[in-house]
Backbone as CSV, one residue per row, in Angstrom:
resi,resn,N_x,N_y,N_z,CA_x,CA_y,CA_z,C_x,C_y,C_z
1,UNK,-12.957,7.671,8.639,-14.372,7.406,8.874,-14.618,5.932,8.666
2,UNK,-15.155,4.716,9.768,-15.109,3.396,9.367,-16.315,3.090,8.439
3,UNK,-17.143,4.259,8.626,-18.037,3.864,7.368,-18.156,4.310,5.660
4,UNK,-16.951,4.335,5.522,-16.004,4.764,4.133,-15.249,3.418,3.739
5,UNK,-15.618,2.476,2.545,-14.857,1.240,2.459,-13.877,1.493,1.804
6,UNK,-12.678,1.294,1.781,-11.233,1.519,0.724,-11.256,0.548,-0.312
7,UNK,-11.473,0.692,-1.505,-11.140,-0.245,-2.615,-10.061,-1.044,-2.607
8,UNK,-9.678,-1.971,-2.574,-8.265,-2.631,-3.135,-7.604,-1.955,-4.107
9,UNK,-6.513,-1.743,-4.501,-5.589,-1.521,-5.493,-6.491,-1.752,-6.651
10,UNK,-6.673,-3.143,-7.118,-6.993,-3.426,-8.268,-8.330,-2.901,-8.119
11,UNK,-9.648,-2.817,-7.314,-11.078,-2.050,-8.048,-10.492,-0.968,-8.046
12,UNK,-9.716,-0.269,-7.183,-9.954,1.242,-7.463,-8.979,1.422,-9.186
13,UNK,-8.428,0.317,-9.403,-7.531,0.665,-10.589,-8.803,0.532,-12.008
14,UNK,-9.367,-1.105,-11.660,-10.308,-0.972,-12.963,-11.405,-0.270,-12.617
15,UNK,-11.976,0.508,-11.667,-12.985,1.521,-11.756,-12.667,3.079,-12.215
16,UNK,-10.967,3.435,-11.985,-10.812,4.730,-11.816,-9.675,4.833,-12.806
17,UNK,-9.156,3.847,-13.707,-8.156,4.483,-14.341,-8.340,4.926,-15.862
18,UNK,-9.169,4.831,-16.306,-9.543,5.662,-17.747,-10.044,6.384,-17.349
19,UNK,-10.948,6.770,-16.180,-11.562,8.299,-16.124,-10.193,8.900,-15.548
20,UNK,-9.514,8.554,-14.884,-7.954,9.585,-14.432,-7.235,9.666,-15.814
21,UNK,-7.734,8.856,-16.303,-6.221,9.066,-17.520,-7.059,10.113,-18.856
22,UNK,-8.403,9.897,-18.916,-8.950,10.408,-19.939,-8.994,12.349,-19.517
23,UNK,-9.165,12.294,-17.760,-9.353,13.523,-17.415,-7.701,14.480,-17.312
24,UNK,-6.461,13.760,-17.351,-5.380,14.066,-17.358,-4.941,14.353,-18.793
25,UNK,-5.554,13.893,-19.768,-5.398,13.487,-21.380,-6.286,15.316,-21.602
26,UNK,-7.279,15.173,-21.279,-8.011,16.940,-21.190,-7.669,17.445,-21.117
27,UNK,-6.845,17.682,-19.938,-6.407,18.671,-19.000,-4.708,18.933,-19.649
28,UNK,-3.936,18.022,-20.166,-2.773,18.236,-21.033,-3.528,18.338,-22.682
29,UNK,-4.448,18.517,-22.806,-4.690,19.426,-24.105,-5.313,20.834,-24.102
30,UNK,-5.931,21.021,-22.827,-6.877,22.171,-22.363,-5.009,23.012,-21.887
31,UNK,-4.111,23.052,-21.584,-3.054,23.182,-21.458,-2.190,23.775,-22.662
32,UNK,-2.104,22.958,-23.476,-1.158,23.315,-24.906,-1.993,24.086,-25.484
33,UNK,-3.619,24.307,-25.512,-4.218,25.696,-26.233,-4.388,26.854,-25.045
34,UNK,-3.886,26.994,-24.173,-4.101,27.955,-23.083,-5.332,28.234,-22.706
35,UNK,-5.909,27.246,-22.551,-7.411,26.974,-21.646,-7.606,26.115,-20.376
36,UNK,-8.315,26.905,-19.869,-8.494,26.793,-18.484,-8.381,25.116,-18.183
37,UNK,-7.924,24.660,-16.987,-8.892,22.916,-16.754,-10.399,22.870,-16.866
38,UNK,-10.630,21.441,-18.006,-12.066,21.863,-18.661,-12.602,20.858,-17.340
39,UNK,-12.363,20.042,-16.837,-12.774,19.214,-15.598,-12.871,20.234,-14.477
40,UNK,-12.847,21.129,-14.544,-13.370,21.971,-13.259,-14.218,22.223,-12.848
41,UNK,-15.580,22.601,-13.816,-16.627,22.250,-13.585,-17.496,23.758,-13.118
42,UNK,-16.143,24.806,-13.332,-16.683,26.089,-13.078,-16.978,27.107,-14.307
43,UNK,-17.981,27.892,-14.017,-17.896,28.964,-15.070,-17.056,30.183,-15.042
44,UNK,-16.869,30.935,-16.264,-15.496,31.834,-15.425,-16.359,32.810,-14.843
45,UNK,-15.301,33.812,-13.973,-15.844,34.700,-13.191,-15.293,35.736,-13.170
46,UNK,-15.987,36.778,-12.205,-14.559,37.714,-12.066,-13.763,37.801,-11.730
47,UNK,-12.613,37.952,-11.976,-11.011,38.422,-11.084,-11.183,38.876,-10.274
48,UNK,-10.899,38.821,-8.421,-10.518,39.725,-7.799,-9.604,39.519,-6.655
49,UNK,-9.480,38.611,-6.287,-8.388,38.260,-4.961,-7.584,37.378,-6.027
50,UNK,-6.176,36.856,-4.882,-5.111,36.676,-5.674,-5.441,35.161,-6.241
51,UNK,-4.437,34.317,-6.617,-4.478,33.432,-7.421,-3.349,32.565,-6.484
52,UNK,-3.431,31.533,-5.430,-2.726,30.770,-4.691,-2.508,29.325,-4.652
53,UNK,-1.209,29.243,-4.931,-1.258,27.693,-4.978,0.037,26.934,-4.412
54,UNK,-0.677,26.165,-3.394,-0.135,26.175,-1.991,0.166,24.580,-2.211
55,UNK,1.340,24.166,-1.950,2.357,22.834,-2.061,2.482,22.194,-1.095
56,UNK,2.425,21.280,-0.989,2.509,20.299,0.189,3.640,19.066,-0.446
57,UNK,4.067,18.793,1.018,4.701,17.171,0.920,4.209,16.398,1.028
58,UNK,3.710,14.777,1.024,2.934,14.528,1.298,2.844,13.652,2.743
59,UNK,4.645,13.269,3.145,4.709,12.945,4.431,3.977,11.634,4.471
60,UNK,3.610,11.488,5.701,2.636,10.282,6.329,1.153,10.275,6.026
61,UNK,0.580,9.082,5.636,-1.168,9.076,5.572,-1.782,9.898,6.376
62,UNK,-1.340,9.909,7.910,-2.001,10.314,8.620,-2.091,12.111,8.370
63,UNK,-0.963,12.286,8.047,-0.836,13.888,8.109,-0.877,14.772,6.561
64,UNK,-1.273,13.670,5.254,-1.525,14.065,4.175,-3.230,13.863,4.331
65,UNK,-4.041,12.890,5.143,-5.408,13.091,5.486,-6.147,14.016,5.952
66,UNK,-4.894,14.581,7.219,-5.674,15.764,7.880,-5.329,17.357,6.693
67,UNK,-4.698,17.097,6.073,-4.524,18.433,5.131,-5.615,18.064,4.525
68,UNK,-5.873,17.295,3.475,-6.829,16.357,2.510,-8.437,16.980,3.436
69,UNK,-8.382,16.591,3.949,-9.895,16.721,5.146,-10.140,18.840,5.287
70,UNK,-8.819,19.439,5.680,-9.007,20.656,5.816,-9.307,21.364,4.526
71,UNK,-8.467,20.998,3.380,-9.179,21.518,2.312,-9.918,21.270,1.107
72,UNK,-10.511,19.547,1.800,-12.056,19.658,1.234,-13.180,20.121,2.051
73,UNK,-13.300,20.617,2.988,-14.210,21.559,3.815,-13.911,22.863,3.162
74,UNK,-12.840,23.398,2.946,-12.965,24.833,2.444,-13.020,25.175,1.159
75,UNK,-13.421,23.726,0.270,-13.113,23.761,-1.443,-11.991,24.111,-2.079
76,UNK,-10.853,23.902,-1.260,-9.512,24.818,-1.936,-8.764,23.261,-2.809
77,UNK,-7.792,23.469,-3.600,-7.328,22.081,-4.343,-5.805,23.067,-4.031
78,UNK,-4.964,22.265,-4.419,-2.973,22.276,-3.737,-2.895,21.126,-4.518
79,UNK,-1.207,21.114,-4.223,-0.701,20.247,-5.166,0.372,19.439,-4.047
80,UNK,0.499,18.416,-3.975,1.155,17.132,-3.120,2.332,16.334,-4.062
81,UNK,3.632,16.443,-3.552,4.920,16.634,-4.134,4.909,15.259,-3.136
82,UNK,5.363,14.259,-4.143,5.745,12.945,-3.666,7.179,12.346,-3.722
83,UNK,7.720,11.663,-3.215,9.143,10.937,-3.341,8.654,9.609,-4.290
84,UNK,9.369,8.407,-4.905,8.920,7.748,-5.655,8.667,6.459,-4.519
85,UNK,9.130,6.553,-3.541,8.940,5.607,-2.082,7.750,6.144,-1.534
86,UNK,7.329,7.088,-1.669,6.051,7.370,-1.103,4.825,7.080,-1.906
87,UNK,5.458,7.038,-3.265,4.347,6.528,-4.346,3.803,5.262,-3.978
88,UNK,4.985,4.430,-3.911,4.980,3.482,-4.247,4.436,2.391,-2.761
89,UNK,4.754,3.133,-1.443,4.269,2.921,-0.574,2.922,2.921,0.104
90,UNK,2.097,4.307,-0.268,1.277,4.174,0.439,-0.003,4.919,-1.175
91,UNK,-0.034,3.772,-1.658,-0.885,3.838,-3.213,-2.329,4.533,-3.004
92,UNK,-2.652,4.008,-1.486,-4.207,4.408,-1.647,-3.889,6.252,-1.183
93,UNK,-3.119,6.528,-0.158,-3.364,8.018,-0.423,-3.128,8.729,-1.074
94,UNK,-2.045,8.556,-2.494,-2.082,8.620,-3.512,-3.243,8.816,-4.433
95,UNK,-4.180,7.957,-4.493,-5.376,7.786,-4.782,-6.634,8.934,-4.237
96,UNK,-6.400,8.696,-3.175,-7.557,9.923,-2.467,-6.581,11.154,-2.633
97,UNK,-6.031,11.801,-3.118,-5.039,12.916,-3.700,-5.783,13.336,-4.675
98,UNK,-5.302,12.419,-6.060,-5.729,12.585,-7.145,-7.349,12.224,-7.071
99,UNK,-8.020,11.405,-6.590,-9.725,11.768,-7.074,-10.153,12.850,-6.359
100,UNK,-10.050,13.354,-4.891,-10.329,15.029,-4.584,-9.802,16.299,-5.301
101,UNK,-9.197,15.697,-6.909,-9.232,16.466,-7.691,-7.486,17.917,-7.294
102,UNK,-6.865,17.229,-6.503,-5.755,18.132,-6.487,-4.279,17.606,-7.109
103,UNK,-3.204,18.322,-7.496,-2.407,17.991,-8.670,-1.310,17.304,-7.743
104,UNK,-0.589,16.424,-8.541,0.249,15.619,-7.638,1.597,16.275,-8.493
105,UNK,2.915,15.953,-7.955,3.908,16.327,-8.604,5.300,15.331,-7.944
106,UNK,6.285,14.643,-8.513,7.235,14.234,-8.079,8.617,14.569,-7.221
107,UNK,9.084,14.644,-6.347,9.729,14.783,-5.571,10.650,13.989,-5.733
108,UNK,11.796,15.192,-6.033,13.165,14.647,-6.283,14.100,14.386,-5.087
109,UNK,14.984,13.127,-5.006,15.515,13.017,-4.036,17.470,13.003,-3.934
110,UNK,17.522,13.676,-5.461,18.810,13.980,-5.627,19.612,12.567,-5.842
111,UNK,19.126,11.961,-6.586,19.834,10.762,-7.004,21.065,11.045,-7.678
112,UNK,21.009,11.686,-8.509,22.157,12.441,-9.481,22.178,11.742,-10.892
113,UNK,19.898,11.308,-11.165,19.814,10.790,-12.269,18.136,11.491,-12.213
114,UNK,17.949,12.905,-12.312,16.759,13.299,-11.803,15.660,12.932,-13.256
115,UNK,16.133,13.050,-14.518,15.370,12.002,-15.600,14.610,10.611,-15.371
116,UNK,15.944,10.261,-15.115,15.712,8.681,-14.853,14.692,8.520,-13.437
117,UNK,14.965,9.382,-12.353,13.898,9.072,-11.465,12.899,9.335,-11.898
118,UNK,12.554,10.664,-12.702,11.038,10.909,-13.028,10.764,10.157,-13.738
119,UNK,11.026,9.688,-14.454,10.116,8.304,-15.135,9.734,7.447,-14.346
120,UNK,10.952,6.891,-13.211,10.325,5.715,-12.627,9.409,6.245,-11.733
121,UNK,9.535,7.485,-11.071,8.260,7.560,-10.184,7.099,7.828,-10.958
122,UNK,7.285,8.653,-12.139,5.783,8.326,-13.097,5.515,6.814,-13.432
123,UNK,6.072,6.016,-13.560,5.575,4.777,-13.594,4.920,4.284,-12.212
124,UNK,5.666,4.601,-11.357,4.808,3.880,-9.950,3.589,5.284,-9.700
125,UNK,3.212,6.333,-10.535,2.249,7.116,-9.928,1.037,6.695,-11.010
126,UNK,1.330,6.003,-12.537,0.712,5.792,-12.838,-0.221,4.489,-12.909
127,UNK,0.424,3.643,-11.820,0.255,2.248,-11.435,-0.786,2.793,-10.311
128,UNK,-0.476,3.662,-9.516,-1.400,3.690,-8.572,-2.947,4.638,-9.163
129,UNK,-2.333,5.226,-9.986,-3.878,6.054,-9.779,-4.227,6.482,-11.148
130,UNK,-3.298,5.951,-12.206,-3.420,5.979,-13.765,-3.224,7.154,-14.151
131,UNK,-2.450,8.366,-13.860,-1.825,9.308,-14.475,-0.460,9.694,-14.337
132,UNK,0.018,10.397,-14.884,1.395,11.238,-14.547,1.354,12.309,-14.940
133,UNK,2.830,12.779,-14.507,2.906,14.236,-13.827,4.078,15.291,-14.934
134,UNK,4.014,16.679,-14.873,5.025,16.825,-15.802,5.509,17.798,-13.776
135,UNK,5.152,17.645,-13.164,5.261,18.841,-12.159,6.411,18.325,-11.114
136,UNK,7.344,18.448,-10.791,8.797,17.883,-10.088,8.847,19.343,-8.906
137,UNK,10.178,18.719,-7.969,10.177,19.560,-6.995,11.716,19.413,-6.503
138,UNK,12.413,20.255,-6.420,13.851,19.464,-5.376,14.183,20.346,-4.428
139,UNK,13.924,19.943,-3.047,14.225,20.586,-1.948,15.797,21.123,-1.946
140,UNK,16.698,20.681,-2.844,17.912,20.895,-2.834,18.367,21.387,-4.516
141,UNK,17.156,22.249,-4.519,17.818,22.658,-6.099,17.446,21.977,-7.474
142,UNK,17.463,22.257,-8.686,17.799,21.401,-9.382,17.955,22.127,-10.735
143,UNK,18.432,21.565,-11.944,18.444,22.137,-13.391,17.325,22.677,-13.884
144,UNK,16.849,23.813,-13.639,15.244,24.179,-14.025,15.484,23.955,-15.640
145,UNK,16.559,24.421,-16.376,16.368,24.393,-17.729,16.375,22.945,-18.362
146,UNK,17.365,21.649,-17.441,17.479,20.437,-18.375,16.052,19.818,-18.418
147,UNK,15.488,20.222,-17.451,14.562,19.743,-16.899,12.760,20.347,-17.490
148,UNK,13.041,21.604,-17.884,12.081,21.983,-18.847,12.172,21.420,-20.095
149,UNK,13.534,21.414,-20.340,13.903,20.709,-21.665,13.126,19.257,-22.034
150,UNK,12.939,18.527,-21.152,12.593,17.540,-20.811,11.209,17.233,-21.206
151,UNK,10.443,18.544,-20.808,9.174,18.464,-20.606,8.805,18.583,-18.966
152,UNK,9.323,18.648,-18.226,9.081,18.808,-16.722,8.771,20.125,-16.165
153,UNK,8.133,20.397,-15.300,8.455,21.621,-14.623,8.501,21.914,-13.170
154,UNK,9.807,21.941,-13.013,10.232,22.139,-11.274,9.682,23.449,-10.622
155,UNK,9.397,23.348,-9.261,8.926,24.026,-8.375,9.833,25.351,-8.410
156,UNK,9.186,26.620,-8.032,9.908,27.789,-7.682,9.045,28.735,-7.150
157,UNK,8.843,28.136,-5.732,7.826,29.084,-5.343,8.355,30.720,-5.361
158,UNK,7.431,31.303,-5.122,7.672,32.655,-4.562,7.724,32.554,-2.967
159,UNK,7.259,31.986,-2.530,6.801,31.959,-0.857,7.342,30.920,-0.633
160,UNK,8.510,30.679,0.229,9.142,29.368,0.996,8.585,29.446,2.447
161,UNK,7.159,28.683,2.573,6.661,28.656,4.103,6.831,27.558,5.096
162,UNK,8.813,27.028,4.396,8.215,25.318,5.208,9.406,26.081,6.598
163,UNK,10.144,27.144,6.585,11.322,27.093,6.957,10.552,27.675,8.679
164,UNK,9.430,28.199,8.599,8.462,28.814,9.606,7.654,28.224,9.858
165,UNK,6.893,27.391,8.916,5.671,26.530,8.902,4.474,27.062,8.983
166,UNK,3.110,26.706,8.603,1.947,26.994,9.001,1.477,26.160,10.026
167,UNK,1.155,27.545,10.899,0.442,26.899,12.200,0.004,28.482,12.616
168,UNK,-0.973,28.276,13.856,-2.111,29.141,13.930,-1.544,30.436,14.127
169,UNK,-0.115,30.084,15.171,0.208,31.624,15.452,1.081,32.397,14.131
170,UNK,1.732,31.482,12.817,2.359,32.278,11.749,1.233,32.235,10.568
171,UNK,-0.019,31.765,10.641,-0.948,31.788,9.349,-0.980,32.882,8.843
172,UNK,-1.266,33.920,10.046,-1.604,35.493,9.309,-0.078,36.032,8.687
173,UNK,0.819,36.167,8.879,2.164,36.377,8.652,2.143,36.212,7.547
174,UNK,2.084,34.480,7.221,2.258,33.798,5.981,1.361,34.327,4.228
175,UNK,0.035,34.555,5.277,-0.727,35.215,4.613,-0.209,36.148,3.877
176,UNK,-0.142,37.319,4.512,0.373,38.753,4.420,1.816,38.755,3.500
177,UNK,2.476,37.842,3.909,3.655,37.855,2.692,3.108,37.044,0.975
178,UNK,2.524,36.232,1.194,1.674,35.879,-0.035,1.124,36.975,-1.040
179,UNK,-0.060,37.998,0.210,-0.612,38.764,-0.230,0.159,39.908,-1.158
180,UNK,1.321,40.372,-0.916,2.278,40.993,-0.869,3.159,40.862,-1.965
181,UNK,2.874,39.560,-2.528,3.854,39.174,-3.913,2.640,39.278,-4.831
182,UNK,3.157,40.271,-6.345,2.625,40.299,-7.220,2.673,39.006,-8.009
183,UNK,1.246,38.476,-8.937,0.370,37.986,-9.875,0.051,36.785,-8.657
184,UNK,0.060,35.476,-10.041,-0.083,34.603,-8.786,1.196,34.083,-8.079
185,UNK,0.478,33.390,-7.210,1.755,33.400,-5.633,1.670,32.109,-5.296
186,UNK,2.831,30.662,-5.695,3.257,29.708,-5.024,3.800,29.787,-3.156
187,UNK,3.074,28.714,-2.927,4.067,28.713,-1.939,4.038,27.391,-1.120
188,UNK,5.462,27.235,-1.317,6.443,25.943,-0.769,5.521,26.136,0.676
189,UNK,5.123,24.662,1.053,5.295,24.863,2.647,5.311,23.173,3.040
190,UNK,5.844,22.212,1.914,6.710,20.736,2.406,5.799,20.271,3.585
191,UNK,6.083,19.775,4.880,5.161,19.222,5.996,5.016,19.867,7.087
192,UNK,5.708,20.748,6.886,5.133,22.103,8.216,4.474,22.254,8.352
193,UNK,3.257,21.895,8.395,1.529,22.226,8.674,0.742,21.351,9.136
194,UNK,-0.023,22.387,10.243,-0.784,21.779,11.223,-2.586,22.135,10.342
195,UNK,-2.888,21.434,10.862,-4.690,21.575,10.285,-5.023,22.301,10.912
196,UNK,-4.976,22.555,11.847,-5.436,24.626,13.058,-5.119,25.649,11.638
197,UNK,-3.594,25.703,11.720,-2.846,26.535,11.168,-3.330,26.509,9.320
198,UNK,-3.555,25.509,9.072,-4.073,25.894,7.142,-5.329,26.189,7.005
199,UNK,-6.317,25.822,8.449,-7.821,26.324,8.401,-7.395,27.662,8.911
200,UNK,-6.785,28.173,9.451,-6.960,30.052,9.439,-6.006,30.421,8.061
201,UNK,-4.810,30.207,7.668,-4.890,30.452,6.578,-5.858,30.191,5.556
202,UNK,-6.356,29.319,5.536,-7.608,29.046,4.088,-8.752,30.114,4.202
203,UNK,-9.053,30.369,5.820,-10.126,31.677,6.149,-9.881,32.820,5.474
204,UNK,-8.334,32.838,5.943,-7.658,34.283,5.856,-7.922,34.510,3.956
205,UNK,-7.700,33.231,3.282,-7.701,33.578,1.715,-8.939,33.601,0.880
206,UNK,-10.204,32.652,1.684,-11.356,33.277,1.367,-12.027,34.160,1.482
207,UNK,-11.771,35.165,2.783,-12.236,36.449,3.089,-11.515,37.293,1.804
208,UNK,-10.723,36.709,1.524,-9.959,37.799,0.888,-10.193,37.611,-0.877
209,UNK,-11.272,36.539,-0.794,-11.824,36.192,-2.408,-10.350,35.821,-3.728
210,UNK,-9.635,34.847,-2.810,-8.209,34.388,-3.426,-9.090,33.250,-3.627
211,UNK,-8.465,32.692,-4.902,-8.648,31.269,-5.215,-6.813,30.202,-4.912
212,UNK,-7.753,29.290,-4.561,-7.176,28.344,-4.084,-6.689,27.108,-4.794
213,UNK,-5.748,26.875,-5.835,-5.195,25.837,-7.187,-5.067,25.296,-6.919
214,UNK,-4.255,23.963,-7.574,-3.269,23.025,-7.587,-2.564,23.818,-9.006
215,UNK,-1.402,23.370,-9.018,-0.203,23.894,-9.446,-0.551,23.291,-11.651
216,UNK,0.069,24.282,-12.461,-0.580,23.702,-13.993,1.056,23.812,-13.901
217,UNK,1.654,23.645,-15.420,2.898,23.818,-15.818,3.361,25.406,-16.236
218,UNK,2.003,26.356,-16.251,2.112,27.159,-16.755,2.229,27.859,-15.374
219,UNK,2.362,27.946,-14.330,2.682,28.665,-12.887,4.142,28.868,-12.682
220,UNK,4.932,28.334,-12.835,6.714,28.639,-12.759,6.659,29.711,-13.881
């Protein structure tokens, strides 16, 4: 939208990085007593559709915008799995990630030093947008236990939707296997997705009174 101005690096850093860091500082204590995110801003409710929380890569600006755009129209929040080159590259969508309020997580690229990367990409995630992450991902596997050990927690969806993708004609499919896995239900779906295809899935999960996450540590 050209009538949307982009901050520079540095205002959006001294306008936005104690409220990111103070609201991440909450949210890892609202965490260790098993309470809800107190920044949510909701009251509780009743239980009744499932509990979904749907992963993304974050790919190119252009195609982490049009996800970004589809599910702030439908109020849903996901979680956006970064490489430390993507951090470090493209800072401002990084930025519009984390202030639309959805969880970011690091993306491992199999260095065969997956410690040592997560630090450095928490350093370049906290340069851009003043928080970090305990939430990791490896398309190729990784030590779930050294790595809890750590304090981290790697991805394991229940639902791997990148291998099919979302798009209009597999949304309902995708759906239906979601629906289908008991409690709540991750699901992998990396850059396979078209904005057609996650607006009929997002339909398909509000008719169906599912809430829509970003990913806590307590979901694996």
């Amino acid at each position: 939208d050209a009538s949307i101005s982009i901050l520079t690096g540095q205002e959006f850093a001294n306008a936005a990085t104690y409220q990111l860091s103070s609201r991440y500082q909450r949210y890892l204590q609202a965490q260790e007593a098993g309470q809800e995110d107190p920044d949510s801003g909701e009251e509780p409710a009743v239980i009744t559709g499932k509990t979904l929380n749907l992963c993304f890569r974050m790919g190119t600006a252009e195609h982490a915008g049009d996800i970004l755009s589809v599910l702030g129209q439908n109020g849903a929040k996901a979680t956006f799995y970064l490489t430390e080159d993507e951090i470090r590259q493209q800072p401002d969508t990084v930025r519009h990630i984390a202030v639309a309020g959805h969880r970011i997580g690091i993306l491992l690229t199999g260095s065969g030093d997956p410690l040592g990367e997560l630090r450095s990409a928490n350093e370049a995630l906290f340069l851009a947008c003043g928080g970090k992450t305990r939430l990791c991902a490896a398309e190729s596997g990784g030590d779930a236990k050294s790595l809890r050990e750590a304090g981290y927690c790697l991805l394991s969806p229940k639902v791997n939707g990148s291998v099919r993708g979302l798009y209009t004609g597999t949304a309902e499919t995708l759906f239906t296997t979601a629906q289908n896995k008991r409690g709540s239900v991750t699901v992998w779906l990396g850059e396979s997705v078209s904005a057609g295809g996650l607006q009929r899935f997002l339909t398909l999960a509000l008719d169906a009174q599912d809430r829509l996450l970003g990913m806590t540590e307590r979901d694996n």
